[in-house]
Structure formats: structure tokens, C-alpha cells
C-alpha positions in Angstrom: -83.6 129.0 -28.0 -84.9 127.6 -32.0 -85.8 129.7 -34.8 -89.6 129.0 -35.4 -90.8 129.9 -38.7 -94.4 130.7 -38.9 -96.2 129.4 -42.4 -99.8 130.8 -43.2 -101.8 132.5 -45.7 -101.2 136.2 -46.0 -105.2 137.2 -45.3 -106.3 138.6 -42.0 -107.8 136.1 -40.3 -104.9 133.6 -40.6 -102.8 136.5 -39.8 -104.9 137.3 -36.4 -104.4 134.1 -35.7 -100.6 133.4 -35.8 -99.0 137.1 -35.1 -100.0 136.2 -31.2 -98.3 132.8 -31.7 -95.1 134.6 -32.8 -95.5 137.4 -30.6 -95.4 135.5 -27.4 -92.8 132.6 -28.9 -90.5 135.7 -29.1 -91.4 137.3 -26.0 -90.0 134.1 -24.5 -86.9 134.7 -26.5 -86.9 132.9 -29.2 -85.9 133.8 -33.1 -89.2 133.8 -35.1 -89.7 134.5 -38.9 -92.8 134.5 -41.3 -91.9 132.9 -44.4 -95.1 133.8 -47.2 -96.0 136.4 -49.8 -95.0 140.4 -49.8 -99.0 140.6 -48.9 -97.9 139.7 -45.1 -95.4 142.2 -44.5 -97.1 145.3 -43.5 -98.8 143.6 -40.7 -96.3 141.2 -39.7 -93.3 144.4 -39.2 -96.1 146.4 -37.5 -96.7 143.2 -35.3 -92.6 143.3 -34.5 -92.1 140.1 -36.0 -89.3 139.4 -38.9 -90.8 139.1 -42.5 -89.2 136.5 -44.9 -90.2 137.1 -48.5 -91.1 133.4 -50.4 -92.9 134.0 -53.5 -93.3 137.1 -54.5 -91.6 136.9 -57.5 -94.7 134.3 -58.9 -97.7 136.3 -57.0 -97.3 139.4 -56.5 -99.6 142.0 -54.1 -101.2 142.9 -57.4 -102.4 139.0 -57.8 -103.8 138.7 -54.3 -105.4 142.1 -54.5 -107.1 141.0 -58.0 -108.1 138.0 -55.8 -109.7 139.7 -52.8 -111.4 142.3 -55.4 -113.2 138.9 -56.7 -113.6 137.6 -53.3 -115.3 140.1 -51.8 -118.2 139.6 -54.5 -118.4 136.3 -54.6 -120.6 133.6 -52.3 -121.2 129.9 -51.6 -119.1 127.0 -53.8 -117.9 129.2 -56.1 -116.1 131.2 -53.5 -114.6 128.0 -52.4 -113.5 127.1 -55.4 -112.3 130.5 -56.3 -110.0 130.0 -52.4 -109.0 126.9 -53.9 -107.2 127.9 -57.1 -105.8 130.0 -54.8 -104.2 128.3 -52.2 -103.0 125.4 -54.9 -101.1 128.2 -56.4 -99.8 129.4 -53.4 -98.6 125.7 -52.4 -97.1 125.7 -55.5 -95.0 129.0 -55.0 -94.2 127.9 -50.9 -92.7 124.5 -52.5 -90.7 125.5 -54.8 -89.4 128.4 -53.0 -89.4 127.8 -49.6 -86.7 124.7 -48.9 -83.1 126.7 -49.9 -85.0 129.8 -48.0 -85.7 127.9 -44.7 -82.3 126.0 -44.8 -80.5 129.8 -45.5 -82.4 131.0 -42.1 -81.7 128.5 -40.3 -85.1 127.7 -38.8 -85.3 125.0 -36.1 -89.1 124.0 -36.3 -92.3 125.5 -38.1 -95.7 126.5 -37.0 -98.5 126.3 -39.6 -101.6 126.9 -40.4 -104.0 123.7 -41.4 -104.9 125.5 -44.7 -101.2 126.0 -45.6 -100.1 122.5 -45.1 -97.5 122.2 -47.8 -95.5 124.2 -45.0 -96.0 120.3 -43.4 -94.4 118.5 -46.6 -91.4 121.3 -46.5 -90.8 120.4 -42.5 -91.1 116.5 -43.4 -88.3 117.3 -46.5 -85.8 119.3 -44.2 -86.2 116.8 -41.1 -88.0 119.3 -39.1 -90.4 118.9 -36.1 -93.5 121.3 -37.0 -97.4 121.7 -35.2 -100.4 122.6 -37.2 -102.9 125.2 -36.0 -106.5 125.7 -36.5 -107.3 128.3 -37.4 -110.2 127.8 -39.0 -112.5 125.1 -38.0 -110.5 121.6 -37.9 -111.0 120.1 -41.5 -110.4 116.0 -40.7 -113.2 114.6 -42.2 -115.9 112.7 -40.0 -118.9 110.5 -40.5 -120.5 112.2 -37.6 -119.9 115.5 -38.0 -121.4 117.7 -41.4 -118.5 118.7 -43.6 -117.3 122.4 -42.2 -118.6 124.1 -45.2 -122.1 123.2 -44.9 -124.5 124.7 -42.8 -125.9 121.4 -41.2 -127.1 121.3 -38.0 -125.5 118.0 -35.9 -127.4 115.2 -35.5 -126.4 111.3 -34.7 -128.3 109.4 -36.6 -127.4 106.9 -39.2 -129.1 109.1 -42.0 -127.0 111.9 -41.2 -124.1 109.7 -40.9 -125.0 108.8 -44.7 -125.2 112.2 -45.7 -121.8 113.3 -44.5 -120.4 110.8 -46.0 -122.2 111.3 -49.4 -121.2 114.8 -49.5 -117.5 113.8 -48.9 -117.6 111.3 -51.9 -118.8 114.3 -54.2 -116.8 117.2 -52.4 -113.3 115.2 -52.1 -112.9 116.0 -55.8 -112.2 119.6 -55.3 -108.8 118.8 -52.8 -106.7 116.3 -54.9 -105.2 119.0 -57.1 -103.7 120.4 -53.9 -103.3 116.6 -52.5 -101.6 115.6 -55.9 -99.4 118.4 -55.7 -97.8 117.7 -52.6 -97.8 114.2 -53.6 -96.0 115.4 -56.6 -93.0 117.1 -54.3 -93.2 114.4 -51.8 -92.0 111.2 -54.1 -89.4 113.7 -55.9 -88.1 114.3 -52.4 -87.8 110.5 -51.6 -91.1 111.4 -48.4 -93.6 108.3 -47.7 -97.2 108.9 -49.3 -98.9 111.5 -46.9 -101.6 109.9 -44.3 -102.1 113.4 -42.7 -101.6 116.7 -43.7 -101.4 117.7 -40.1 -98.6 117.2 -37.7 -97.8 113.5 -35.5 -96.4 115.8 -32.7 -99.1 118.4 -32.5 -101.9 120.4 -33.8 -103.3 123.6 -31.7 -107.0 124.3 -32.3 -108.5 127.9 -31.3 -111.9 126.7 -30.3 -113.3 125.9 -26.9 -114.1 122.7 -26.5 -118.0 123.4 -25.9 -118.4 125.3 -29.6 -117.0 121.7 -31.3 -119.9 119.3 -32.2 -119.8 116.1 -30.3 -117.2 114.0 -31.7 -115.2 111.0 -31.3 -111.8 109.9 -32.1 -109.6 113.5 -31.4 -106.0 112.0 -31.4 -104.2 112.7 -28.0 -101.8 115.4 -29.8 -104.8 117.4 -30.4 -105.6 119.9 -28.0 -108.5 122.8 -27.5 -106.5 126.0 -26.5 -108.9 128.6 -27.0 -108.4 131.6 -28.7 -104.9 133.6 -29.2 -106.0 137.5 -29.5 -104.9 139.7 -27.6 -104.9 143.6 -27.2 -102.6 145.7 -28.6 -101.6 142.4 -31.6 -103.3 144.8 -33.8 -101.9 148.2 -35.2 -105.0 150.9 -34.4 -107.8 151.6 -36.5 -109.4 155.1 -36.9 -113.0 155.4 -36.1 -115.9 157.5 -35.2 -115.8 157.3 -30.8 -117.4 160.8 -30.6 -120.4 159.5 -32.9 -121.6 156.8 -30.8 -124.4 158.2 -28.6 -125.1 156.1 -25.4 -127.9 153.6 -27.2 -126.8 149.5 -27.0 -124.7 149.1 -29.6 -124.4 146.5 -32.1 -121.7 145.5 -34.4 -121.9 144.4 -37.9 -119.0 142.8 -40.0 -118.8 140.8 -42.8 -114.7 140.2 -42.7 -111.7 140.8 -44.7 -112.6 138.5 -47.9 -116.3 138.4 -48.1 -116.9 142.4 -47.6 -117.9 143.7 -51.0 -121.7 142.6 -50.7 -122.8 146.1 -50.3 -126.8 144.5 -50.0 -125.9 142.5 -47.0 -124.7 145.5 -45.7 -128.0 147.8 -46.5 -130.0 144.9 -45.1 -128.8 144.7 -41.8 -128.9 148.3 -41.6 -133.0 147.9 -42.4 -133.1 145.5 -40.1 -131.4 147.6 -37.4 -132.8 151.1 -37.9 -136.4 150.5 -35.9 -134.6 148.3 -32.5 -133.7 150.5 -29.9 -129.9 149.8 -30.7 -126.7 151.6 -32.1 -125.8 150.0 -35.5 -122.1 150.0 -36.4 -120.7 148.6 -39.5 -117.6 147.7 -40.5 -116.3 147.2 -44.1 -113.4 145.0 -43.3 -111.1 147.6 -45.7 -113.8 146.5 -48.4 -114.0 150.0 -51.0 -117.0 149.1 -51.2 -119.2 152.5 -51.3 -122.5 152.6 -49.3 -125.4 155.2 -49.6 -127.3 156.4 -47.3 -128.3 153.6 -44.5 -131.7 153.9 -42.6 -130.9 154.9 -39.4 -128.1 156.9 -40.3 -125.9 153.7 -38.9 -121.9 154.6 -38.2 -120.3 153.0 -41.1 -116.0 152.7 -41.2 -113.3 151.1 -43.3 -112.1 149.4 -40.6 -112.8 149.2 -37.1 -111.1 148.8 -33.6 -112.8 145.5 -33.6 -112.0 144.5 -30.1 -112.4 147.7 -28.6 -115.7 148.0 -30.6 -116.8 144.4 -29.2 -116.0 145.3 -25.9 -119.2 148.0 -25.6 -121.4 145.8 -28.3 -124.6 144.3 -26.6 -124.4 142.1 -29.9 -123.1 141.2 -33.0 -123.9 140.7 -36.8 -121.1 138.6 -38.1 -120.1 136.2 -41.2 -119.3 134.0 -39.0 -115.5 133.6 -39.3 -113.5 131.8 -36.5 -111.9 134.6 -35.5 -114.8 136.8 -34.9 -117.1 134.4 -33.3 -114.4 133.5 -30.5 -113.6 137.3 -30.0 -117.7 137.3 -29.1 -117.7 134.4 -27.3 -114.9 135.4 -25.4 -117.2 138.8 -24.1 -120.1 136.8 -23.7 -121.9 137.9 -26.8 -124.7 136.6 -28.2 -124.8 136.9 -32.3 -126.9 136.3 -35.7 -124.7 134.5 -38.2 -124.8 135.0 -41.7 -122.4 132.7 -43.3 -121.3 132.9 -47.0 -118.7 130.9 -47.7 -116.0 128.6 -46.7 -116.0 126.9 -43.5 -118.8 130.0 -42.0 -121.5 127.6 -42.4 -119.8 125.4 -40.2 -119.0 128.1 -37.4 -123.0 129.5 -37.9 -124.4 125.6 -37.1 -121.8 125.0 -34.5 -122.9 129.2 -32.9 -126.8 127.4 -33.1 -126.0 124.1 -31.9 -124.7 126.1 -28.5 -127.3 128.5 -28.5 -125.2 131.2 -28.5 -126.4 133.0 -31.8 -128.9 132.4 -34.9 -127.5 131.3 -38.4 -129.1 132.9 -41.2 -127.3 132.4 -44.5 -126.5 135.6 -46.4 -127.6 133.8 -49.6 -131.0 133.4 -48.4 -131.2 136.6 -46.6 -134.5 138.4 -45.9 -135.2 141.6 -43.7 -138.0 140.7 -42.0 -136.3 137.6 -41.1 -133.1 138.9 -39.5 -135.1 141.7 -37.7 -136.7 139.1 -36.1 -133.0 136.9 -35.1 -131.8 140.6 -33.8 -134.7 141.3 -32.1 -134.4 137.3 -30.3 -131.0 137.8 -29.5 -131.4 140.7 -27.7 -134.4 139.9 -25.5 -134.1 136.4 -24.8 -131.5 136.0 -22.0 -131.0 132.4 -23.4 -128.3 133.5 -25.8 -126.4 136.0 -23.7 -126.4 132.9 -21.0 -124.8 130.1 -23.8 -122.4 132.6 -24.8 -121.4 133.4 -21.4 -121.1 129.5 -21.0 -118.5 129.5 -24.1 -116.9 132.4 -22.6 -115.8 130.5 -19.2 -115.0 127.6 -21.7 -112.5 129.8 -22.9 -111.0 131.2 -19.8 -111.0 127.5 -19.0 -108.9 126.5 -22.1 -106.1 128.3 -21.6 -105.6 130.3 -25.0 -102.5 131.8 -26.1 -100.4 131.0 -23.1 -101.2 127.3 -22.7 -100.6 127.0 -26.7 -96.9 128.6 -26.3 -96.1 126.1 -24.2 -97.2 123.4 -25.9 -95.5 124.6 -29.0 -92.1 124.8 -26.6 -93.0 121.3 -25.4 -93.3 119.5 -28.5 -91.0 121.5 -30.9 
């Protein structure tokens, strides 16, 4: 049996992502660890899984909470370049820290997440085999595909082919900090310049195949596993059962990071209160303070989410990975309204399958996304595409077929 250690950023949806990993990896009897920030623990020990403190010392909770306090207000690039400072000071904490910690624990291989990939450059130092996973949309750039954090719809033509690559040569600016960083560590620790960030032996991504834009060129390490959530990964959430009243229901989120635009919030409630449907919104532990919503929607701190989804006719989401698969893996249809990040990308990629409507929170009207809700639930099309994506995930195997793979090429 190995030790895996499990590297990844210490907000939710990365969380969601890899507790199931570690979950199952110990089931099977294996040792597994998160190494990260103090932020982690509380839902990593309620998971059942061993917590490793690396870097708390340099970020405190009270840094990511100032953060996610800024987060949660802010939209577009400069949310992206807000998550960038971020992470490069993470990186710089994990790197420092986390070689003597690793080689103390004895870990045998790592698992981490593609936005935490200095967790890669620490594997590569201490001769250790390692897989990336997705858990976001896969970042490698390509001519034919729009960059993830733009909501582009896909088209193959040799003018969008131009564009991508335009927007590359202004956008790859905002990485090399990180890049340089790693490059830093890697000549000090005698490691060949970096040609890919993700792992030669294997990278785990939690799409179906059929939500991915066409695209060429996947190397044969790569593989679609579907998504990794599973009931009872989560601790439980208080809510409001005995208020819901027997009308369709339909959920509304905006996340864990993104979750303080309280106006997002009041306008989906606008858009909500004259359909014959059940609103229900979740703040996504936002403190965000609401007043009071036309049709008297439910509103909660945080919600069952998977329970929730399970009687939703359809969802209102930001369009984070981890949401849209949890729909797609009911069969529901959804209106996107991406803010930042790589939720453009997920919104044009929820389109291009004709499983939901994007509309960008930016550019947000009522009238507008009355008229995507109202679309999505009449028009059988989108309930049908989603319930195409959703066989596409039973196909893919999800959390099992991953754990294998991990115990295959580890």
C-alpha cells in the first residue's frame, strides 16, 4: 500500500473535487494525507481524511478569509488576477515548505490539482511519480479551442484559430510570475526547464467527454473519468425542507468564491417570482445579507446541494465545474451566468451541448434571464442534451475508474 498525498487549493470546489479521490484511495487501504493551508482542515477531518499543515505559518485563515471577503465582490479579469496573486503566493508557501514535510511523512506518490501544480515541481524534486487532476476545466492551451476564461462559443475556422491565438499572446503575461517561480526552484534543485506543468504518467479530468469542445491532440495519458461526487463526501447542511411547497423547484447558486453579488441574487429572484416554479437560493456561506426577494424565494447559507438538485426541475448556476457536472449528472437543464475564471468557459461549453443558456452575470438583465428560465423549462431540447451528458457520465466511469487509474500509474 503507498502513502498518497493529496496537493490542492484549500476552496471548496477543489476540495469537492479531491476528498472523493482520497476517500476512496483510503477505502482501498491505502495511507492518504492532504498537505496545504490550516483553511483545509475542517473539511478534510470531517471528510475522515489526515490533515497535514504546510504554510500556515505565511497565510494564515485570516489571509484567505480577507481573500474570499474580496472575492466574493469582485468579477471578470480582475477576479482573475486577484486568484492569481493568490495562488503565486500560495506556490510560494507549498515550495518552500512542503519538501522536508513530504520527506518527514513519508509519502509514496502525490495527487494534484492542475491549478496547484508546484505540488508537480515538489514530486519531480523528491523523485516521486504524481497525476494531475482537473478539476477545473483542462487549461493546455489550443489554437482551436477559445482560452477557458472566455466565453467564446467554438467554432473551426481559421479566424477563430487567429483569435485564440491572439488572446494567448496578450493573456500569457499574467502566468509567468507563477511559471518563473517554479522555474526559480526548479534550476536551484538541479530539475530540467519545465515543458508541462502536468504529469507524463497521468492526468484525471472530471468532464464527460461530450461537454469538451472538439479537440485534437489529447495525449494518451489523459483520460475523461467523469465526475467524483458522491453522497455522504459532504458533512450536512441545515436547511428549510418543511418550506418547500410541492411547486417545481429551481436552484440558484453562485458558489463559494463569487457569492457576495447580492444583485445577482435579487435578479434571479425577479426573474423567478412570476414562473410557476419554487426558487431556492443558496449563498455558498457568502454573509452576504438579502432583503426581501419577490416571491418570498427560500434563501440559505448553505445548502444540501445534492439533495437539493436531486428534486430541482432546473438550475441557476455560475457555472463552476463542479456544479454543472452535479446537474448534468441528474439530467438537468441550466442558465449559466459566468463571472469569472474558467465559468465562461464551462457556460460556452453548457451552450455548445445544448444543455443550458449562458448569460454573463456582468451583462445581466431581468427580462433577459426570465426569458433563458422560461426556455429551459419548456423546451424539452435542453432536458434531452443534458440527459445525453448524463449517460456520458454513467459511461465514463467517474470516481471508481479514476481510483484505479491512479493505483495503475502511481
Amino acid at each position: 500500500m503507498k502513502h498518497f498525498g493529496l496537493c490542492c487549493p484549500a476552496e471548496t470546489g477543489h476540495l469537492h473535487t479531491m476528498i472523493p479521490l482520497g476517500r476512496e484511495l483510503q477505502r482501498r487501504g491505502h495511507r492518504v494525507s492532504y498537505f496545504g493551508l490550516p483553511d483545509a482542515r475542517p473539511k478534510m477531518e470531517a471528510a475522515g481524511l489526515r490533515f497535514v499543515e504546510v504554510g500556515g505559518d505565511r497565510l494564515p485563515p485570516a489571509a484567505s478569509a480577507a481573500l474570499l471577503a474580496q472575492l466574493g465582490q469582485t468579477q471578470g479579469i480582475p477576479a482573475v488576477l486577484l486568484t492569481l496573486r493568490w495562488f503565486y503566493r500560495v506556490a510560494e508557501t507549498f515550495l518552500a515548505a512542503a519538501p522536508a514535510i513530504l520527506q518527514q511523512e513519508n509519502v509514496t506518490a502525490l495527487v494534484v490539482d492542475q491549478l496547484a501544480p508546484e505540488g508537480g515541481t515538489v514530486a519531480e524534486h523528491l523523485g516521486l511519480p504524481f497525476a494531475t487532476v482537473c478539476s477545473a476545466l483542462p487549461i493546455d492551451p489550443d489554437p482551436d479551442v477559445p482560452p477557458v476564461f472566455l466565453p467564446w462559443p467554438y467554432r473551426p475556422s481559421w479566424r477563430s484559430r487567429l483569435a485564440h491565438r491572439l488572446v494567448g499572446a496578450i493573456g500569457s503575461p499574467l502566468g509567468r510570475p507563477l511559471y518563473a517561480l517554479r522555474a526559480r526552484y526548479r534550476r536551484q534543485w538541479g530539475l530540467p526547464p519545465e515543458v508541462s506543468y502536468n504529469s507524463p504518467r497521468l492526468i484525471l479530468c472530471q468532464e464527460p467527454p461530450a461537454l469538451e469542445f472538439p479537440r485534437q491532440g489529447w495525449p494518451a495519458h489523459f483520460h475523461f473519468t467523469g465526475p467524483y461526487h458522491q453522497p455522504g463526501d459532504r458533512p450536512p447542511s441545515l436547511s428549510p425542507w418543511a418550506k418547500l411547497d410541492g411547486r417545481p423547484l429551481v436552484y440558484a447558486s453562485l458558489g463559494t468564491l463569487q457569492n457576495r453579488l447580492g444583485s445577482v441574487f435579487a435578479q434571479i429572484a425577479v426573474a423567478c417570482a412570476p414562473l410557476p416554479v419554487q426558487l431556492v437560493i443558496s449563498l455558498g456561506g457568502s454573509p452576504v445579507s438579502l432583503p426581501p426577494l419577490p416571491g418570498a424565494p427560500i434563501v440559505v447559507t448553505y445548502a444540501p446541494q445534492l439533495e437539493l438538485l436531486d428534486r430541482a426541475i432546473a438550475v441557476v448556476t455560475h457555472g463552476g465545474l463542479n456544479t454543472v457536472l452535479e446537474c448534468l449528472t441528474r439530467g438537468l437543464p441550466m442558465v449559466v451566468l459566468p463571472i469569472t475564471n474558467d465559468q465562461p468557459g464551462v457556460a460556452a461549453r453548457v451552450a455548445h451541448a445544448g444543455a443550458g443558456i449562458s448569460l454573463p452575470a456582468t451583462q445581466l438583465r431581468v427580462p433577459a434571464l426570465q426569458a433563458a428560465l422560461s426556455q429551459v423549462l419548456t423546451d424539452p431540447h435542453y432536458r434531452h442534451q443534458a440527459q445525453r451528458l448524463q449517460q456520458d457520465i454513467q459511461a465514463a466511469g467517474g470516481l471508481l475508474r479514476a481510483v484505479d487509474l491512479l493505483e495503475q500509474h502511481l
